[in-house]
N, C-alpha and C positions, 0 to 999 in steps of 0.2 A: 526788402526787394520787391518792387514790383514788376520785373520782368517774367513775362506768362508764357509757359514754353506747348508750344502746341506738336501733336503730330497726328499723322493717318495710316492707313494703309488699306491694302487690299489682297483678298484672297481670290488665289486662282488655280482651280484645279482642273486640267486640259489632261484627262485619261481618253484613251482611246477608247473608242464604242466597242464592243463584242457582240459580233453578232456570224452565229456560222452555224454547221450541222449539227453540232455537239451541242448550241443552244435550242436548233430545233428540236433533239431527241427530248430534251428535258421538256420543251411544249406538250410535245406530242403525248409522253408520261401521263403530265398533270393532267393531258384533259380526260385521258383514262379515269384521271380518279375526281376528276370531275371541279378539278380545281380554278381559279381564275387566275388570268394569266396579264398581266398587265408590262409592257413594253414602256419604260420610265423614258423622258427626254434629256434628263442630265445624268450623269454618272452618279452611283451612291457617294456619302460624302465619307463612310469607312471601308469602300473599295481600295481605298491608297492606288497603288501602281499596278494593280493587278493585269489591268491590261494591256501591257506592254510582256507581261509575262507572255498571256494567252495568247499574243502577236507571235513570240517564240515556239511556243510549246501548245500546240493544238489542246482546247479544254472548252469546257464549257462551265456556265456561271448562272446561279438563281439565287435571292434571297427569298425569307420566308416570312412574310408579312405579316403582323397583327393586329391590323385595324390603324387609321387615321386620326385617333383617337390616344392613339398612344404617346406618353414621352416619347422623345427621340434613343434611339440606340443609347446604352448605358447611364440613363438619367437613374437618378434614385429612386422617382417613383413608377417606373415600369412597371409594370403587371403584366408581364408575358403570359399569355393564354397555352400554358403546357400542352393542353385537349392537342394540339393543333402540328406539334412533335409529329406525333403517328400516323400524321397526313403527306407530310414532306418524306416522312422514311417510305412510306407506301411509291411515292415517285422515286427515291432512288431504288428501290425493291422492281418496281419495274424497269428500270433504267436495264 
């Protein structure tokens, strides 16, 4: 057989932005403990659908970053920086 069977596709993930008081308070937290606060331009890619939730039900959302450097969320060789725990509990301790 040489008939060659091709295909494509594409992925598209259209969540809603969040952005409201409840995200303020968690700013305003972190700068407390002196954190950096960075405002992303696309949705995370294991957010799923959360913001359609957050559309519902008033909440607020942060992840907790560690370094640009890192595999991506659940790769094998992550090396999550633990130290860095006790800094995010500190912003929800202020919360």
């Amino acid at each position: 057989m040489d008939d060659i069977i091709t295909s494509s596709h594409e992925i598209h993930q259209n969540q809603p932005a969040l952005y409201n008081e409840y995200v303020q308070f968690i700013c305003n937290s972190s700068k407390e403990d002196d954190l950096f606060i960075n405002f992303i331009k696309k949705p995370f890619k294991w957010s799923e659908k959360i913001g359609y939730f957050f559309k519902k039900y008033e909440s607020g959302f942060s992840g907790l970053g560690s370094g640009i450097i890192q595999p991506v969320l659940y790769h094998p060789n992550i090396d999550f920086p633990e130290e860095i725990i006790k800094r995010k509990a500190n912003v929800l301790l202020n919360l």
